[in-house]
PQR file with spaces between the fields and no chain letter, atoms N, CA, C, O and H, PARSE charges and radii, in Angstrom:
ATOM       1  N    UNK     1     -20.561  106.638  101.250 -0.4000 1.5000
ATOM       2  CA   UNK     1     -20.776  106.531   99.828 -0.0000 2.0000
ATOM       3  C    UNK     1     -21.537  105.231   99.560  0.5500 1.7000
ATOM       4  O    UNK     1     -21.412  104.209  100.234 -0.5500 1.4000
ATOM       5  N    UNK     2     -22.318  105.379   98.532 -0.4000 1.5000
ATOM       6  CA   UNK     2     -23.278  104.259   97.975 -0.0000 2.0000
ATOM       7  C    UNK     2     -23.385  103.630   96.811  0.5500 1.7000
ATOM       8  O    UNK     2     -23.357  104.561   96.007 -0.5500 1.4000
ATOM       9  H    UNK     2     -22.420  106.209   97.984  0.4000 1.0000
ATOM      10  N    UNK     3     -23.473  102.811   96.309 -0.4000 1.5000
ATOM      11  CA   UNK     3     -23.287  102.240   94.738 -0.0000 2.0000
ATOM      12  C    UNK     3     -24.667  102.310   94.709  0.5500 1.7000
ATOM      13  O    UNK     3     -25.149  102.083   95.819 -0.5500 1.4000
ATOM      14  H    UNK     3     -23.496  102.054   96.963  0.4000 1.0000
ATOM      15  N    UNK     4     -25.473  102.540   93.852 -0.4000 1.5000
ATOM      16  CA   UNK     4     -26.787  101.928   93.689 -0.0000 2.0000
ATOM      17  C    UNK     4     -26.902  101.270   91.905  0.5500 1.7000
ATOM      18  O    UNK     4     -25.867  101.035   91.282 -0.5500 1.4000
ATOM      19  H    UNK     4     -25.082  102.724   92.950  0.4000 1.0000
ATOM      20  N    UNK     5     -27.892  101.112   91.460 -0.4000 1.5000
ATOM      21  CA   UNK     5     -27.487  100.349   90.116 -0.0000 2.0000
ATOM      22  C    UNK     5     -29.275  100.395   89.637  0.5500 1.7000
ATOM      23  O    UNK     5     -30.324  100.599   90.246 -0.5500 1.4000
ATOM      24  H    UNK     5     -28.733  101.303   91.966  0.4000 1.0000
ATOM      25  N    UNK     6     -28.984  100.154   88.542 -0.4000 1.5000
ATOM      26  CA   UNK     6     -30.238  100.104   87.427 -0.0000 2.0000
ATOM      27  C    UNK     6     -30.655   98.539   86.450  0.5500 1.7000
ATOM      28  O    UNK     6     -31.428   98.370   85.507 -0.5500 1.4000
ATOM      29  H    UNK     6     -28.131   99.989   88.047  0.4000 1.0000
ATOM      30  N    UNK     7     -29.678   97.518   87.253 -0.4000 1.5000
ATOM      31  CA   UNK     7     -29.634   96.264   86.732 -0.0000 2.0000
ATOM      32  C    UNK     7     -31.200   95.871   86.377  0.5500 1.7000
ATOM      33  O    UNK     7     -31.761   95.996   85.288 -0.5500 1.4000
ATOM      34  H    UNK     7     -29.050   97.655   88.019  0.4000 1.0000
ATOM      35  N    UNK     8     -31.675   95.421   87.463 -0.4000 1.5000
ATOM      36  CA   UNK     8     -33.226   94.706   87.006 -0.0000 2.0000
ATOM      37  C    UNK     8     -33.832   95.376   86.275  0.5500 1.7000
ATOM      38  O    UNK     8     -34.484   94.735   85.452 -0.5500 1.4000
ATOM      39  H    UNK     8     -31.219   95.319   88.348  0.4000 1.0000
ATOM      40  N    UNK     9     -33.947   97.091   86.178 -0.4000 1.5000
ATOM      41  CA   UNK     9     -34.866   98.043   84.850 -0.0000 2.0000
ATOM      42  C    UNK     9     -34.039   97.397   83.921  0.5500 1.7000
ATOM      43  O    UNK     9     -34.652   96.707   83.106 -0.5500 1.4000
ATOM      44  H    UNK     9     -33.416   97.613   86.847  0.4000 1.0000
ATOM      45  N    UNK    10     -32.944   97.424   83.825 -0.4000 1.5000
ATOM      46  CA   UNK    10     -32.077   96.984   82.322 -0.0000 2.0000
ATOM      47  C    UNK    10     -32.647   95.669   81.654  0.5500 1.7000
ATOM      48  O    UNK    10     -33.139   95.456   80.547 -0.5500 1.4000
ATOM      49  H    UNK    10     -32.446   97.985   84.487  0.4000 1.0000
ATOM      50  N    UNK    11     -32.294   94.568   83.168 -0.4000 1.5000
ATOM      51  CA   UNK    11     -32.312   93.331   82.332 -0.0000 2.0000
ATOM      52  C    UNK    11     -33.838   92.728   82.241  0.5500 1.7000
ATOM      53  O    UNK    11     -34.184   91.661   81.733 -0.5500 1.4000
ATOM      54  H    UNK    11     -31.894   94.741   84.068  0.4000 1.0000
ATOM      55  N    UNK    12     -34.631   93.704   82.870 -0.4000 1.5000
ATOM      56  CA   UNK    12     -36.125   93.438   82.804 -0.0000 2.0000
ATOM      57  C    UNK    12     -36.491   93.808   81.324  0.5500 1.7000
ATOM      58  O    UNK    12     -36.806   92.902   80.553 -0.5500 1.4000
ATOM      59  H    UNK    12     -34.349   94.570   83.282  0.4000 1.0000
ATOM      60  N    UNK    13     -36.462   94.964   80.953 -0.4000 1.5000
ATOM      61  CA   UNK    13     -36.615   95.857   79.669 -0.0000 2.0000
ATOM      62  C    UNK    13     -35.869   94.854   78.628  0.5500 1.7000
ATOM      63  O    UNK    13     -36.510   94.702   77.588 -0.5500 1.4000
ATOM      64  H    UNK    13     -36.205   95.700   81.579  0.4000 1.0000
ATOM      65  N    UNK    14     -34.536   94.077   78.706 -0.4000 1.5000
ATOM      66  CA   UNK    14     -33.947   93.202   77.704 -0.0000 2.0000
ATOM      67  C    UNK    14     -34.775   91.624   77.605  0.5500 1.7000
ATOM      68  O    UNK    14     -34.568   90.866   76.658 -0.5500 1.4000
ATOM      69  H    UNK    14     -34.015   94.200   79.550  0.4000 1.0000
ATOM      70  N    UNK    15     -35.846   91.249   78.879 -0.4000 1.5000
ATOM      71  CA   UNK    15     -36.324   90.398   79.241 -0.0000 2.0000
ATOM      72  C    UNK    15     -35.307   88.929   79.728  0.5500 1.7000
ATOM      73  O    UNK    15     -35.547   87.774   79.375 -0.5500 1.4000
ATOM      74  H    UNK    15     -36.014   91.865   79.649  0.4000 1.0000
ATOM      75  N    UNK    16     -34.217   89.353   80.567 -0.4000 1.5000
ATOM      76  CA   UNK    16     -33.215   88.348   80.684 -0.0000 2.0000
ATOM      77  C    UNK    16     -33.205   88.294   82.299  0.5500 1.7000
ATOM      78  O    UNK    16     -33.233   89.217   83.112 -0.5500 1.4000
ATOM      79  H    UNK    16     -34.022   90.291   80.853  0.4000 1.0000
ATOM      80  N    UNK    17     -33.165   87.156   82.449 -0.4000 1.5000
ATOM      81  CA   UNK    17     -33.338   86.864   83.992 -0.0000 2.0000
ATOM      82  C    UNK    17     -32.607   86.704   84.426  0.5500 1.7000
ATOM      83  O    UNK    17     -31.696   86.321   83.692 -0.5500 1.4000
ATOM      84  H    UNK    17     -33.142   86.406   81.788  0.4000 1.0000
ATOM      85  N    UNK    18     -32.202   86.834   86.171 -0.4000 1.5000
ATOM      86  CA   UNK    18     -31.609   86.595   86.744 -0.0000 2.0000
ATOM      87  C    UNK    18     -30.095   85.832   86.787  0.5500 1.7000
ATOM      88  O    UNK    18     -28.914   86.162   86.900 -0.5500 1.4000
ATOM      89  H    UNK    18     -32.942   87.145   86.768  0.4000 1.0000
ATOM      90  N    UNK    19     -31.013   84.423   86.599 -0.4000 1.5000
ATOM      91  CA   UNK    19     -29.743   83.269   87.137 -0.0000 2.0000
ATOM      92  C    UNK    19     -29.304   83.520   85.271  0.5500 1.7000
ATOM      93  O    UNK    19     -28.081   83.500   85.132 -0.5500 1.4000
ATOM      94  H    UNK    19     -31.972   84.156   86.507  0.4000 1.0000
ATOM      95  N    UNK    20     -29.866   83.677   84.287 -0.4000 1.5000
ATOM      96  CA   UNK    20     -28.755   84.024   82.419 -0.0000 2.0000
ATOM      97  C    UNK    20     -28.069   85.250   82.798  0.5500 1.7000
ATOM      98  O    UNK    20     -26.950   85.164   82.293 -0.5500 1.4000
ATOM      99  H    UNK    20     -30.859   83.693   84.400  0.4000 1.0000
ATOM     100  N    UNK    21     -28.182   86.438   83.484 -0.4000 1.5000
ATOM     101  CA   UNK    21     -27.312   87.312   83.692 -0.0000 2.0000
ATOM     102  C    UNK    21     -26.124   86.969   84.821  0.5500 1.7000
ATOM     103  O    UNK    21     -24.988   87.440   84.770 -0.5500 1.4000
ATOM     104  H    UNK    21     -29.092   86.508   83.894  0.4000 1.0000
ATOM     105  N    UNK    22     -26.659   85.973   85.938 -0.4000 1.5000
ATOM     106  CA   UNK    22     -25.212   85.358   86.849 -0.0000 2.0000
ATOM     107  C    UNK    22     -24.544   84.098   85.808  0.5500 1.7000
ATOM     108  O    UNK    22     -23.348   84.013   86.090 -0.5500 1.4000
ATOM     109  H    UNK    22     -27.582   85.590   85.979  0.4000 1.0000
ATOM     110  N    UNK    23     -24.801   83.400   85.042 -0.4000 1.5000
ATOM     111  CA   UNK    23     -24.735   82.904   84.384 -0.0000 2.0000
ATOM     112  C    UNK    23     -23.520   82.792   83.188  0.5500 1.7000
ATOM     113  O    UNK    23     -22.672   81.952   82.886 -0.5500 1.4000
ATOM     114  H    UNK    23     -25.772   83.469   84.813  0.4000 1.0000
ATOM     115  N    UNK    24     -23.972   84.248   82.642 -0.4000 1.5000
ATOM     116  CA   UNK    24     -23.192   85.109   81.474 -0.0000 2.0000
ATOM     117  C    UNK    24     -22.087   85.852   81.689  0.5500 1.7000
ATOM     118  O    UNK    24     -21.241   86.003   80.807 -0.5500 1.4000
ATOM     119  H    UNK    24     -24.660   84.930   82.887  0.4000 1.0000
ATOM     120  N    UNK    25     -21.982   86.417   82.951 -0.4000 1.5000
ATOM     121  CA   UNK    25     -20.811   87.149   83.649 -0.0000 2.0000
ATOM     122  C    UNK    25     -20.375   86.140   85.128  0.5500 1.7000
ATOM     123  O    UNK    25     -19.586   86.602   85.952 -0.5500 1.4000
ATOM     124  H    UNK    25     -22.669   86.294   83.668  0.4000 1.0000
ATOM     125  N    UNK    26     -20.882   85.009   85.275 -0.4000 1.5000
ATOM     126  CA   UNK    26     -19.709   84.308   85.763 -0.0000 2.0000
ATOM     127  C    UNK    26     -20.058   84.589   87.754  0.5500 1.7000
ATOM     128  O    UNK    26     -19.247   84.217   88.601 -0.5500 1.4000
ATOM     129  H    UNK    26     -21.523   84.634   84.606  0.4000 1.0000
ATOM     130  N    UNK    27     -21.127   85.150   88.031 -0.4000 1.5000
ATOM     131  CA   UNK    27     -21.365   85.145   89.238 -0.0000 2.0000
ATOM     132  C    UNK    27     -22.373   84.336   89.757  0.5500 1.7000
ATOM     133  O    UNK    27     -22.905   83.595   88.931 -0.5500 1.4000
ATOM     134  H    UNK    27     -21.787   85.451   87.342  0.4000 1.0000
ATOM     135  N    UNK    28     -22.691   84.290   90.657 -0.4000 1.5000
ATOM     136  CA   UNK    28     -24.030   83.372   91.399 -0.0000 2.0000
ATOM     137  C    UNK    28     -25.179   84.172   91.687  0.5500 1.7000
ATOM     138  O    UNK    28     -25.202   84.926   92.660 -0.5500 1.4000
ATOM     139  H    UNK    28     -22.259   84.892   91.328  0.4000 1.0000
ATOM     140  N    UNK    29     -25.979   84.066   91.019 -0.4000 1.5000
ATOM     141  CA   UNK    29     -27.685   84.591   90.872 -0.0000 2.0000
ATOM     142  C    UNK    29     -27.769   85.199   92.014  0.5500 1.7000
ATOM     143  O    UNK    29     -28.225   86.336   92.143 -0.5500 1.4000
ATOM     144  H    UNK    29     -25.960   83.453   90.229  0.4000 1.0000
ATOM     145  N    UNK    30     -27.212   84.284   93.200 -0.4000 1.5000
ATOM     146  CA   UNK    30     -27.585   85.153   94.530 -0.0000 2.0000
ATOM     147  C    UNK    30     -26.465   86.177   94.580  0.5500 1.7000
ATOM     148  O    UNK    30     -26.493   86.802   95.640 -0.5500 1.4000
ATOM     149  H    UNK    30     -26.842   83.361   93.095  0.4000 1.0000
ATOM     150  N    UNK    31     -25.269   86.622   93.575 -0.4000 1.5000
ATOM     151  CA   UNK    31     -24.647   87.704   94.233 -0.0000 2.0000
ATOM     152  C    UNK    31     -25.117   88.949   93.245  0.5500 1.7000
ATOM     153  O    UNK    31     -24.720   90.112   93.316 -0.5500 1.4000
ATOM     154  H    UNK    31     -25.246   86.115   92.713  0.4000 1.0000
ATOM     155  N    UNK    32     -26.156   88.344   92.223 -0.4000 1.5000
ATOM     156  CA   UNK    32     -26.590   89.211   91.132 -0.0000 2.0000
ATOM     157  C    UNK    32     -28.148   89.970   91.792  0.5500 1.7000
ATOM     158  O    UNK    32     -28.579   91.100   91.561 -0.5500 1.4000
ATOM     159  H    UNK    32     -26.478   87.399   92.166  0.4000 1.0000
ATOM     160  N    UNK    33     -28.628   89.095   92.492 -0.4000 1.5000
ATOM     161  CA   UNK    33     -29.890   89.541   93.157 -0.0000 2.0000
ATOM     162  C    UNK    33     -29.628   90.656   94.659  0.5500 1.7000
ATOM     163  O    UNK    33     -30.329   91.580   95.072 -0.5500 1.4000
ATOM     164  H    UNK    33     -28.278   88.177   92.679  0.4000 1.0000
ATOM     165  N    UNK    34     -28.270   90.060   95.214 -0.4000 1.5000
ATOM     166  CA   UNK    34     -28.203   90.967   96.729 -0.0000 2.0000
ATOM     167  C    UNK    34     -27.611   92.450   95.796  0.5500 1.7000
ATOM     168  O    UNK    34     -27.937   93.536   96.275 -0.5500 1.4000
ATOM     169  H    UNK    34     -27.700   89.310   94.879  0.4000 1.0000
ATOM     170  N    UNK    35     -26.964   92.449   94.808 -0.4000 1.5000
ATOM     171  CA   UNK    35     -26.633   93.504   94.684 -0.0000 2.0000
ATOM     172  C    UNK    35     -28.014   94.471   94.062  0.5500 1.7000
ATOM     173  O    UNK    35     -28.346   95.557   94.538 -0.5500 1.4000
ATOM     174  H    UNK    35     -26.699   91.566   94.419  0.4000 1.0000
ATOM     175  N    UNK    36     -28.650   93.824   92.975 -0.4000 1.5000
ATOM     176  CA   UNK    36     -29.588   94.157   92.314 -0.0000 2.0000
ATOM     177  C    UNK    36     -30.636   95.004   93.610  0.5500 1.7000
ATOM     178  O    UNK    36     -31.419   95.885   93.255 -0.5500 1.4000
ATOM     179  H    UNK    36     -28.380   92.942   92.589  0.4000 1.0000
ATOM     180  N    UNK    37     -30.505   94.580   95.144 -0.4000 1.5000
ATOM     181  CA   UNK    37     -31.173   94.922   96.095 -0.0000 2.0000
ATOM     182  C    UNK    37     -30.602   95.992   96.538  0.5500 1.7000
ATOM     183  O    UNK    37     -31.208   96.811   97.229 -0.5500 1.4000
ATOM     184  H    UNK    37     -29.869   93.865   95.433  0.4000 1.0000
ATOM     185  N    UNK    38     -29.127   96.137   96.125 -0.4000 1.5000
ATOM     186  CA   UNK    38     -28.398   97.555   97.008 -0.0000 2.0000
ATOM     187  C    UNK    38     -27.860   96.956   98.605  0.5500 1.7000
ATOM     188  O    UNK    38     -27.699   97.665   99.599 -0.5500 1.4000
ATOM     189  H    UNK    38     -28.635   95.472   95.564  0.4000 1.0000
ATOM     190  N    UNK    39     -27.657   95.552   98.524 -0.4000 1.5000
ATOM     191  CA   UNK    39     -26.871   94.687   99.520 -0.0000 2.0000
ATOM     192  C    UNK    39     -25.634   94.797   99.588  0.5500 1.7000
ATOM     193  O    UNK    39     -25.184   93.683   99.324 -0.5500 1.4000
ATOM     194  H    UNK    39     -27.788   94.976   97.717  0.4000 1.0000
ATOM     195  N    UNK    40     -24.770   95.539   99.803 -0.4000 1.5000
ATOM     196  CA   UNK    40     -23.654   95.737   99.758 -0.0000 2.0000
ATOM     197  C    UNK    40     -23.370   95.990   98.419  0.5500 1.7000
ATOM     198  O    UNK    40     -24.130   95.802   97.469 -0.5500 1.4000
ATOM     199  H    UNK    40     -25.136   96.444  100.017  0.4000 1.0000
ATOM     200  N    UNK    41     -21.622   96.662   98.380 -0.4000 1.5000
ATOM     201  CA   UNK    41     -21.301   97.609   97.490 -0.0000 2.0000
ATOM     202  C    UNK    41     -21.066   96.547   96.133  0.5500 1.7000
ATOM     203  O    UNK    41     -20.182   95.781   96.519 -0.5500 1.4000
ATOM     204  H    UNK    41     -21.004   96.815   99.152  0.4000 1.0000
ATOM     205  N    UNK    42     -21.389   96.226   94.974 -0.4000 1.5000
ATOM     206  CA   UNK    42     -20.362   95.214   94.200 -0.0000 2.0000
ATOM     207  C    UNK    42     -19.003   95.920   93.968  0.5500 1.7000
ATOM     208  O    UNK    42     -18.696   97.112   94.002 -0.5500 1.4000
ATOM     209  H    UNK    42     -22.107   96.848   94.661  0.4000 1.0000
ATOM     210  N    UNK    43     -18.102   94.503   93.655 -0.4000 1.5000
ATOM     211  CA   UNK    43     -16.935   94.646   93.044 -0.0000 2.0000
ATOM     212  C    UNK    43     -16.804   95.517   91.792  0.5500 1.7000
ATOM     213  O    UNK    43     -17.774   95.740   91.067 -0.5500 1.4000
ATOM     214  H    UNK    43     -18.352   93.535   93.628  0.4000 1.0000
ATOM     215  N    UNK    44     -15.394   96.078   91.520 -0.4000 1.5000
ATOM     216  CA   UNK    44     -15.218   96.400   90.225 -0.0000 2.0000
ATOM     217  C    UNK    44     -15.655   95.566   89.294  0.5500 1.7000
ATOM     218  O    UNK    44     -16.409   95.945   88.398 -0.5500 1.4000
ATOM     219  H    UNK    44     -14.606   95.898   92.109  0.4000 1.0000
ATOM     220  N    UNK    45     -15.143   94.098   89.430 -0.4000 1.5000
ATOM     221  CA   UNK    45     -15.034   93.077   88.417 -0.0000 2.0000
ATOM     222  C    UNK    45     -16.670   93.155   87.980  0.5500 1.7000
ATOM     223  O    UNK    45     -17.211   93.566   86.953 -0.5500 1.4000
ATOM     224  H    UNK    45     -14.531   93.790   90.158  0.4000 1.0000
ATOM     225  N    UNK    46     -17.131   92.656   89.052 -0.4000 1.5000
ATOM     226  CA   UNK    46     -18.647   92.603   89.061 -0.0000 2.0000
ATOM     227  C    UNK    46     -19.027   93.938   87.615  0.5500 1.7000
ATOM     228  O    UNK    46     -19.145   93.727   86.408 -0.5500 1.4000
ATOM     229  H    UNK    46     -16.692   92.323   89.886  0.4000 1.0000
ATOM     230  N    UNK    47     -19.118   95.113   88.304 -0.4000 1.5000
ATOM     231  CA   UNK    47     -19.634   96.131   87.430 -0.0000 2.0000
ATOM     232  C    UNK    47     -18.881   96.027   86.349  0.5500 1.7000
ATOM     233  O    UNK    47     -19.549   96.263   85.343 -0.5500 1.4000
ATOM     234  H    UNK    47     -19.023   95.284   89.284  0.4000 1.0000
ATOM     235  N    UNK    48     -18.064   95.840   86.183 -0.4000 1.5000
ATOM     236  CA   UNK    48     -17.294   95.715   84.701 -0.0000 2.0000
ATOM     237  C    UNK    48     -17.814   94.372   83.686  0.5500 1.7000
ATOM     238  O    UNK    48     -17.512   94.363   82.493 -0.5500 1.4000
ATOM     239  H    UNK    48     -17.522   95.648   87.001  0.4000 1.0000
ATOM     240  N    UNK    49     -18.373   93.603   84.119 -0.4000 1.5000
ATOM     241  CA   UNK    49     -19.133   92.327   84.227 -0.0000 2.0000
ATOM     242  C    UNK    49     -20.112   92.715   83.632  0.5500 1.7000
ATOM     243  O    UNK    49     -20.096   92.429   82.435 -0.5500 1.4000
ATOM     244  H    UNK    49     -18.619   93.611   85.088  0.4000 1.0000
ATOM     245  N    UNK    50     -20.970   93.254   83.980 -0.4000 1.5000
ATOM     246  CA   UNK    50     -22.484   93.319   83.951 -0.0000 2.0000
ATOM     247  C    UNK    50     -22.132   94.599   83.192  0.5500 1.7000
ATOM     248  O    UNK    50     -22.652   94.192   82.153 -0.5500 1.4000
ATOM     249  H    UNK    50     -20.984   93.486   84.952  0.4000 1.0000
ATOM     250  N    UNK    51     -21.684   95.797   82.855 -0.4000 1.5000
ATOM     251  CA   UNK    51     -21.605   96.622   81.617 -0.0000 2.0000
ATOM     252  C    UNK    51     -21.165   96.173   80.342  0.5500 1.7000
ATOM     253  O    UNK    51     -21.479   96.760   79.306 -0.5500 1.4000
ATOM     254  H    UNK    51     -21.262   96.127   83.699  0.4000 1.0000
ATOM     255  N    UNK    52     -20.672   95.472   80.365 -0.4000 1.5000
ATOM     256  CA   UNK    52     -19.678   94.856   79.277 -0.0000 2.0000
ATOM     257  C    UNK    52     -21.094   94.067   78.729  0.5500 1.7000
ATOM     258  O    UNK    52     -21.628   94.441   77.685 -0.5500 1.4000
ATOM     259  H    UNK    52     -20.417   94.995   81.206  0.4000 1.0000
ATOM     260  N    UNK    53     -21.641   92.957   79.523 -0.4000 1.5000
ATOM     261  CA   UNK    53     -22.868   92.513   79.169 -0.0000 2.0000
ATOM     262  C    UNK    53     -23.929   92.729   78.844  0.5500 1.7000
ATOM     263  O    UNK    53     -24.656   91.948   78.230 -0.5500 1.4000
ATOM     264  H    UNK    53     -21.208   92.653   80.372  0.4000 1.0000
ATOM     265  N    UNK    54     -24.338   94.390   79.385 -0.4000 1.5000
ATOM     266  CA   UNK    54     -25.222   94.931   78.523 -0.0000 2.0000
ATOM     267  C    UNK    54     -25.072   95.899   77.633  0.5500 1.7000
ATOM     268  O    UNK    54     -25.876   96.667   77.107 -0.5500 1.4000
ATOM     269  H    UNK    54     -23.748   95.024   79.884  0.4000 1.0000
ATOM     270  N    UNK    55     -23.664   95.719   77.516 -0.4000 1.5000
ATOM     271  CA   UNK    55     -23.025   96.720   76.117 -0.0000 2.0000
ATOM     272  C    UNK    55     -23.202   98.467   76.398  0.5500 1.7000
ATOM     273  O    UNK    55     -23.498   99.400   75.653 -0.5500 1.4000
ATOM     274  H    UNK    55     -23.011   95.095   77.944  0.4000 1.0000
ATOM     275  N    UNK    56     -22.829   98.359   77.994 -0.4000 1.5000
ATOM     276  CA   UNK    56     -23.477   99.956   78.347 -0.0000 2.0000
ATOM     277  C    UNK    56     -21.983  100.541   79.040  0.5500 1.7000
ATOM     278  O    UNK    56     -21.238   99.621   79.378 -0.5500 1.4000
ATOM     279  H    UNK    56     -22.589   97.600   78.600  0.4000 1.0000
ATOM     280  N    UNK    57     -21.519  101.759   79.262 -0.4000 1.5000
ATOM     281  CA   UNK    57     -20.927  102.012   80.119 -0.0000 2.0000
ATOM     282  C    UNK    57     -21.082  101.786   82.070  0.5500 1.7000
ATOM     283  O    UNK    57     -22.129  101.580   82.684 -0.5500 1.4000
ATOM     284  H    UNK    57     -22.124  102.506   78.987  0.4000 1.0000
ATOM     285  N    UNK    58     -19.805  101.902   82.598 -0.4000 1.5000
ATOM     286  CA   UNK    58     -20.433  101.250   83.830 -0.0000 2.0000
ATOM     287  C    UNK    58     -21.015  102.718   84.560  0.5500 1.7000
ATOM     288  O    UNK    58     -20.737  102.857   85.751 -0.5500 1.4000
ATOM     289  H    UNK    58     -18.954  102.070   82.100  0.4000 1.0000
ATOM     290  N    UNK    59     -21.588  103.505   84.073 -0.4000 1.5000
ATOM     291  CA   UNK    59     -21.517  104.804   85.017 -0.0000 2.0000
ATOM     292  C    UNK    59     -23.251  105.020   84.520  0.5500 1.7000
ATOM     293  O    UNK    59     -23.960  105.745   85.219 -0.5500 1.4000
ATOM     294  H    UNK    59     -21.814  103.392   83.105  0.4000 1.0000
ATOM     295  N    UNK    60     -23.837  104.333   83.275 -0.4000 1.5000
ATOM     296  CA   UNK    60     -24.828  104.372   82.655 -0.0000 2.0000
ATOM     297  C    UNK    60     -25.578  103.004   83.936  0.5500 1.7000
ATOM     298  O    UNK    60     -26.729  103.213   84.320 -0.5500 1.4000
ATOM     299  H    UNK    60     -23.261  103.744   82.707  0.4000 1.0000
ATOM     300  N    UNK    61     -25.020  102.045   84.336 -0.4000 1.5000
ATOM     301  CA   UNK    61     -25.740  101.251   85.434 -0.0000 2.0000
ATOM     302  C    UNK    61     -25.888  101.589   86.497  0.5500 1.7000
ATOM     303  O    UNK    61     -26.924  101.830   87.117 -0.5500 1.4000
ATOM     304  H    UNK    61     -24.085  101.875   84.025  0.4000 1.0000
ATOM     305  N    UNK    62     -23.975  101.665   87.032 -0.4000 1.5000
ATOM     306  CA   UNK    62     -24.015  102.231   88.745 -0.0000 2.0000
ATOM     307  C    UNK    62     -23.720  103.608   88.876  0.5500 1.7000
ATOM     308  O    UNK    62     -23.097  104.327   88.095 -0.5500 1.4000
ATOM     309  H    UNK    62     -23.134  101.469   86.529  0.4000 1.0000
ATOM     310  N    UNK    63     -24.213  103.869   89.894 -0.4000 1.5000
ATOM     311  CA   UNK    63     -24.212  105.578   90.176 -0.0000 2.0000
ATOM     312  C    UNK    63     -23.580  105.323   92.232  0.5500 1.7000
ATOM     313  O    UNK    63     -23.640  104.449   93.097 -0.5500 1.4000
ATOM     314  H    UNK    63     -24.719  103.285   90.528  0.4000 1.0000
ATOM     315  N    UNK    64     -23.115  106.536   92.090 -0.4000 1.5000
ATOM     316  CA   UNK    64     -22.299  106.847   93.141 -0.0000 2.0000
ATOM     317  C    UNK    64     -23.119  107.727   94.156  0.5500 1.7000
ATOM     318  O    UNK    64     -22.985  108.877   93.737 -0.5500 1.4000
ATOM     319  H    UNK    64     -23.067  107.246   91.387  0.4000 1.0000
ATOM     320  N    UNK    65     -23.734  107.742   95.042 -0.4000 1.5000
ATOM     321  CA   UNK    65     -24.649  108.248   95.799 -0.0000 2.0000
ATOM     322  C    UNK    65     -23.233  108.705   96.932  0.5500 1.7000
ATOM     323  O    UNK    65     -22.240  108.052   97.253 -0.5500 1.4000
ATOM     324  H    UNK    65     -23.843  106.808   95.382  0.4000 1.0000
ATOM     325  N    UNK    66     -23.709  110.174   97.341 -0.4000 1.5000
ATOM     326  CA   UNK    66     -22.476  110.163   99.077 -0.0000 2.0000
ATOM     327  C    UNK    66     -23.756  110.574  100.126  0.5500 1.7000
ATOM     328  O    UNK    66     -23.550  110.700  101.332 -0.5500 1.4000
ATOM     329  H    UNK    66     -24.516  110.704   97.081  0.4000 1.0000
């Protein structure tokens, strides 16, 4: 199984970068960028993090690939 995610279309399209989105939800740019790459799976917290922040559901970012 795979997490994959839609972060950078999101926060590109909102024009918010990187290190203001690790920033805003409390992670380190570099754990916002390896995931943004599909570098390992993120945390719940994480995705609950980053939906909450772009005011989206978390199923509208990450998707479940098998």
């Amino acid at each position: 199984m795979v997490v994959t995610n839609n972060i950078r279309e999101i926060r590109e399209q909102r024009g918010i970068y990187q290190n203001d989105l690790a920033a805003a939800i409390g992670f380190s740019t570099k754990t916002v960028s390896r995931v943004e790459r599909g570098d390992g799976a993120p945390s719940a917290e994480f995705m609950l993090r980053v939906s909450k922040y772009f005011n989206m559901l978390v199923e509208d970012v990450f998707h479940v690939e098998e």
